[in-house]
N, C-alpha and C positions, 0 to 999 in steps of 0.2 A: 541481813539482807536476803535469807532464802524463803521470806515470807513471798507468797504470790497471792493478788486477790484479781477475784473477775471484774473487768471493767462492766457496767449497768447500761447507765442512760437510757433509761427507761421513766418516762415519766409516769409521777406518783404523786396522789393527793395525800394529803398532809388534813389531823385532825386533831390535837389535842386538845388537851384539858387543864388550865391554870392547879396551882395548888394554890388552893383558898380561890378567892374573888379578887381580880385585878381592880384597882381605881383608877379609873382612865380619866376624870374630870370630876372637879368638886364643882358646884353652881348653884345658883339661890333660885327661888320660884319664888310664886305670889300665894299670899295664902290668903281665907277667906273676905278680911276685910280689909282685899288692898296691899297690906303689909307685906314687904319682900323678905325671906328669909334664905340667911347662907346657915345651915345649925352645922356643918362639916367644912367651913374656912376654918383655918390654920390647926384646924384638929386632925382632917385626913389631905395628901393631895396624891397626884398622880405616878403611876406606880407603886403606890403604896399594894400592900396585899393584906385582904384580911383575913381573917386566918379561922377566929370563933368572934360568935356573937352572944352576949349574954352567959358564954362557959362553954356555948356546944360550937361542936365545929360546923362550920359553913362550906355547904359542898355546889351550891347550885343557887343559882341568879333568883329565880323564883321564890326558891323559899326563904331567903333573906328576905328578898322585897315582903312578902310575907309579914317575918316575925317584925318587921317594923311597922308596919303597917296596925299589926295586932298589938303592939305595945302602950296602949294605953297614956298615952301623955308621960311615960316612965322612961329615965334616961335609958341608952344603950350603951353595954357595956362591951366594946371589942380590944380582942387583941388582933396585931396587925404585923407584918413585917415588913422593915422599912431599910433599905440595903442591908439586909442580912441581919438588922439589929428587931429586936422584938420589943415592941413598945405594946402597952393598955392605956386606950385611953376612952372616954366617957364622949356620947354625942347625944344633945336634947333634940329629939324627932320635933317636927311642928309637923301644923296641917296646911296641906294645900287648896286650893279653890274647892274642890271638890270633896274635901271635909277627912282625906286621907291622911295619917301620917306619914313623913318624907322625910330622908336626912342628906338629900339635896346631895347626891354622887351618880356618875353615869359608873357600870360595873361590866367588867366581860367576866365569862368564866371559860372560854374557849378559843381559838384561834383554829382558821383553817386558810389553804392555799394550795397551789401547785408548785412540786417542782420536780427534780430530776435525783435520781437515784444513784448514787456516785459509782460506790463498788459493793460487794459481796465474797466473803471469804467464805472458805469453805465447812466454817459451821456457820453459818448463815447472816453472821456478823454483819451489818450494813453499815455505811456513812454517806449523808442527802445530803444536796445544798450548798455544804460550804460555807454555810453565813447558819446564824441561828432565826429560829421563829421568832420575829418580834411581834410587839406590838402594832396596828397598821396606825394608831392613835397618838402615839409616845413614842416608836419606834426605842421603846426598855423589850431588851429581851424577855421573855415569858419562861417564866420558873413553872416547868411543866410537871405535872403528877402523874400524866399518862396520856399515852396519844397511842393513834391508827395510823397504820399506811394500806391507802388503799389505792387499788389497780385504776388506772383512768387514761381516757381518749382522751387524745388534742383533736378539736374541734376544729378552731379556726386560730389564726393569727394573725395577730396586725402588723405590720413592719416597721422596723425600728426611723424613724426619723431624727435629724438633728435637733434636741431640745424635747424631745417625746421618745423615751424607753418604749421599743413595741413589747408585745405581749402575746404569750401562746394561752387560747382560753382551753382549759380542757373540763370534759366531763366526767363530773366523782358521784358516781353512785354509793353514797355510805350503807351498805350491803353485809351484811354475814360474807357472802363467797366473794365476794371483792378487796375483802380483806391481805396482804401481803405482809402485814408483820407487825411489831409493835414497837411503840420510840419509846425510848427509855431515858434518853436523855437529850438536853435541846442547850448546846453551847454555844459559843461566838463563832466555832468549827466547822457547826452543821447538828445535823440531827445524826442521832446515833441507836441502834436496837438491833432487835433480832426478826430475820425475817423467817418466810413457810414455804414450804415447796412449790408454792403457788408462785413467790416470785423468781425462785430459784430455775424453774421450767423458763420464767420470761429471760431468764439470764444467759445466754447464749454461747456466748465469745469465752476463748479459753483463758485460763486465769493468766496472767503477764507480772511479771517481779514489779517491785517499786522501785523509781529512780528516786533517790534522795536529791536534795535542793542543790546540793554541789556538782550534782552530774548534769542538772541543766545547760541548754546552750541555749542562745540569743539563733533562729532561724527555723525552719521548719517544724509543725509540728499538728497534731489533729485533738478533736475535740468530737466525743460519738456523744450523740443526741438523738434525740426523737422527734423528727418532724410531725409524721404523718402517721404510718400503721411500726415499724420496724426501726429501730435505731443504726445511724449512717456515721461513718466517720466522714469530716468534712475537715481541709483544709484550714489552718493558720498558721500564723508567723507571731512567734515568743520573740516579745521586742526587747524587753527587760527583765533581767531579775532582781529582785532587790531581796539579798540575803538576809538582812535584818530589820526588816519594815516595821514602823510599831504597829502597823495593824497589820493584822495577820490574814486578810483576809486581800490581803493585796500587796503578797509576794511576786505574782506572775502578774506580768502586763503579754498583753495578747493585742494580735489586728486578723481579723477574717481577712482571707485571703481568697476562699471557694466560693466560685463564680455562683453556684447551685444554690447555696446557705445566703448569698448575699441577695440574690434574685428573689431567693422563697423569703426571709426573713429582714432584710436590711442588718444583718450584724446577730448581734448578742442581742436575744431578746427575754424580760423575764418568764420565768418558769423554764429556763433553760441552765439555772442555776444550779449545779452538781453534776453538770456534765462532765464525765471525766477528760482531762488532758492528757494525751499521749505520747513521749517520745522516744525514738531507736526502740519502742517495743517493750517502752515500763510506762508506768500510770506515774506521771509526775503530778498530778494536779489537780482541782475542778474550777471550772469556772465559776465565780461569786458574784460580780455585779459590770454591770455597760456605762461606759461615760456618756453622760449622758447629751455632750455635744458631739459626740460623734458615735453612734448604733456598730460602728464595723470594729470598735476599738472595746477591750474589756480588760477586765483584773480574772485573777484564780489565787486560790490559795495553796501552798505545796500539801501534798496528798500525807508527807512525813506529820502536818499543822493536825492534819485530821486523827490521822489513826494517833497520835501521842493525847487525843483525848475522847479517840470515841471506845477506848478500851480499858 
């Protein structure tokens, strides 16, 4: 318990990069005479990853679409990862309307968003979020190979409504000098890496010990975020603890309580995600997600959830 880390709250765009090519949708098209074709039903579906195509590995969206394209009416040969297990399997390309080879898959190779920046140890250690990067298609977390954190404004925000999550829009210059660090890992916890002086300067506030999940109380407590230009500690009340929640990303129940955060935001709104929770003056928490019938009302996950896997 004599670890201390800086609380953040600092919002930060978020940029990675799948390892392999996600399958976010299998679907059939029409090909030149008419004929609909599915040539990747019950061979690929979603969330599937693939991994190489033909032997070589597959790094980017493009030149996939490419090599199929270029394959000549000859099956494809991939391997894929499929919950962890590795399957090869064979897919017959056809053509589309316009005389293209297709094997009928929508594909991301990338995932970007906002959110908030939890804490910072003192070698530069970070944990964001709270929740991991998913997919926005599949909502399957994304098995990342490599991601950016880069420095960004909040723009504007919409206010959290009953039945409508608000939302803080900000702006990410993907830049060389706006760079803050690197994610190295993306779990159900949050994101996890190392950050650069760059955002070690944005990091202010003196570092505060951890409260583990058993020194929590049920009553006062704050959450610093980033409205506007500078991060503000803002008023809530820890309504619940739930010591062994199967999900882990909704151990703390929280209600906004500050007049200021309720006025500018209606509640919890996202990209506010990794706000750190504060109380008696230790980092017990980040906020993870808003229910979404009521914007003042939110979960967090205990800050012990984070660091037992962003390290």
């Amino acid at each position: 318990g004599d670890m201390e880390l800086i609380p953040a709250g600092i919002p930060v765009g978020l940029y990675v990069e799948t390892d392999g090519l996600m399958v976010i949708g299998v679907g059939e098209f029409e090909g030149e005479a008419g004929i609909h074709y599915s040539p990747s039903k019950y061979i690929l579906k979603s969330g599937d990853y693939i991994l190489e195509c033909n032997g070589e590995a597959v790094t980017d969206k493009d030149s996939f679409i490419q090599t199929v394209e270029e394959c000549e009416g000859k099956e494809i040969k991939l391997k894929i990862q499929r919950n962890h297990a590795v399957h090869r399997v064979s897919v017959q390309p056809e053509k589309n309307q316009a005389g293209e080879y297709k094997i009928g898959v929508w594909i991301r190779d990338n995932a970007q968003g906002v959110g908030t920046l939890t804490y910072v140890d003192a070698n530069g250690k970070f944990g964001a979020l709270g929740h991991g990067v998913t997919d926005v298609d599949t909502s399957m977390l994304m098995e990342v190979e490599d991601g950016t954190l880069y420095q960004t404004e909040i723009i504007s925000i919409k206010k959290g409504r009953v039945g409508t999550p608000g939302e803080m829009t900000g702006m990410i210059v993907y830049s060389e000098e706006r760079i803050l660090g690197d994610i190295e890992y993306n779990g159900k916890e949050g994101i996890f890496g190392v950050c650069n002086e760059d955002a070690m300067k944005l990091c202010k506030e003196k570092p505060l010990p951890i409260g583990l999940k058993q020194e929590i109380k049920e009553g006062p407590a704050q959450i610093y975020c980033t409205l506007e230009d500078t991060p503000c500690y803002y008023n809530v009340e820890i309504t619940h603890v739930q010591m062994d929640h199967d999900n882990v990303n909704r151990g703390i129940e929280l209600q906004v309580t500050d007049l200021e955060l309720l006025e500018k935001t209606g509640g919890i709104v996202q990209g506010m995600s990794g706000s750190p929770i504060i109380q008696d003056g230790k980092i017990i928490g980040a906020v993870t997600h808003v229910l979404v019938n009521d914007p003042t009302r939110g979960y967090g996950i205990f800050l012990e959830s984070m660091l037992n896997n962003g390290n």
